[in-house]
C-alpha positions in Angstrom: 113.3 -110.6 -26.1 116.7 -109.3 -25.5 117.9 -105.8 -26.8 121.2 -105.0 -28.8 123.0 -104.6 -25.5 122.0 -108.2 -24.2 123.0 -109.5 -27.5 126.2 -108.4 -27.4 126.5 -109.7 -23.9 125.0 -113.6 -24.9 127.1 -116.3 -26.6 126.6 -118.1 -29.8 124.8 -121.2 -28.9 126.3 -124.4 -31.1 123.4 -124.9 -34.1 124.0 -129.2 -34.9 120.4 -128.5 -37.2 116.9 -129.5 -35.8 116.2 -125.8 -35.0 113.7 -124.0 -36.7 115.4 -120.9 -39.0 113.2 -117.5 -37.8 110.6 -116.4 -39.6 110.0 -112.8 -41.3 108.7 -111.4 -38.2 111.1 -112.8 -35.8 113.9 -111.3 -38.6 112.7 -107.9 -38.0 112.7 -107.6 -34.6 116.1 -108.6 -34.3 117.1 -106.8 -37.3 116.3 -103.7 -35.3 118.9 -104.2 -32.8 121.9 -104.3 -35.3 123.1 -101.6 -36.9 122.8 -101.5 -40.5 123.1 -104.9 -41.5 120.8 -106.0 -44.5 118.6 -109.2 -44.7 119.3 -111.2 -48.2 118.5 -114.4 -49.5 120.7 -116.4 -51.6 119.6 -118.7 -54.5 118.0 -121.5 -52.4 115.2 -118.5 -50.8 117.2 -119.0 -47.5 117.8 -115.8 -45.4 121.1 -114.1 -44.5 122.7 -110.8 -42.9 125.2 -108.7 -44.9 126.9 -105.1 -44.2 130.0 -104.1 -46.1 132.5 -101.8 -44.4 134.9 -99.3 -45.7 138.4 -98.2 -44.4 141.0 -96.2 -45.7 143.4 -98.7 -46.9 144.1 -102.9 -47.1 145.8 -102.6 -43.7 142.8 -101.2 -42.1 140.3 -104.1 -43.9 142.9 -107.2 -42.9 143.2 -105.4 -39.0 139.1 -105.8 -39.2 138.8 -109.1 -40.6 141.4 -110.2 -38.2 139.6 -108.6 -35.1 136.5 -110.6 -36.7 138.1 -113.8 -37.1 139.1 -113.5 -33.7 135.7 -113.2 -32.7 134.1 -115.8 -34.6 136.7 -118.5 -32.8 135.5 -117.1 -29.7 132.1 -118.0 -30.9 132.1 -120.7 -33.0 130.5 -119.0 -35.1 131.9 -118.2 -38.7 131.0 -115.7 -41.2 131.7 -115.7 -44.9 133.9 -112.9 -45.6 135.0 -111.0 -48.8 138.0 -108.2 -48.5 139.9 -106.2 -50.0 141.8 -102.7 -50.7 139.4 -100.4 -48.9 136.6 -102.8 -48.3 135.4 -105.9 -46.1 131.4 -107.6 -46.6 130.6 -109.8 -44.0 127.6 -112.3 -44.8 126.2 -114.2 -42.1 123.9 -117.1 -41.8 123.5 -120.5 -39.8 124.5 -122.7 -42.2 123.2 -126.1 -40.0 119.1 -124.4 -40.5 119.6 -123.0 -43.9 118.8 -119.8 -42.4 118.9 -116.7 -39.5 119.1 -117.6 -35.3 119.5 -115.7 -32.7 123.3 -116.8 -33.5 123.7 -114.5 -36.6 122.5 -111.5 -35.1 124.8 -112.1 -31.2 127.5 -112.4 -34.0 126.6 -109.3 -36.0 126.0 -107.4 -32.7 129.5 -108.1 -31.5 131.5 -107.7 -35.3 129.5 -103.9 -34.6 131.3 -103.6 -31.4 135.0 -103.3 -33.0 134.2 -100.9 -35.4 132.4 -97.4 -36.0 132.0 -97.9 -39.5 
């Protein structure tokens, strides 16, 4: 198993479905090597990562979710985000497995990278 350094250093693998979603354990470990993002689960049980993110104004949330966007593309992996005055919450899940891969936390690992929120 990779640490936080190697995950910012992988790529996001393209998820078509067929893969297994991991399981509680495999959740915590790699919730360990991101900073501060929680593990939810929406109304169907299935699992996702969330962290919402402060800044001083709207400029400073849209620069953010622009520098995100911009790493998603490179990805091809997409988040769900909500923004605002003051705010940004970034939910993210692999959509294709109803739940977390090794996908979702590269992608949290690297949205950590352009901030220190």
């Amino acid at each position: 198993m990779s640490d936080d350094l190697d995950l910012k250093k992988k790529k996001c693998v393209p998820c078509e479905g067929g893969v297994i979603p991991f399981d509680v354990s495999q959740i915590h470990k790699y919730q360990k090597k991101v900073d501060g993002w929680d593990v939810l689960n929406n109304e169907k049980k299935n699992f996702y990562l969330e962290k919402k993110f402060k800044f001083k104004n709207f400029l400073e949330s849209q620069k953010f979710i622009n520098d995100v966007g911009k790493i998603s593309e490179e990805e091809g992996h997409h988040p769900d985000i909500i923004f605002g005055w003051g705010y940004a919450i970034i939910r993210i899940t692999t959509h294709a497995i109803e739940g977390l891969s090794e996908n979702d936390f590269i992608l949290a690992a690297k949205i950590d990278e352009i901030t220190n929120v």
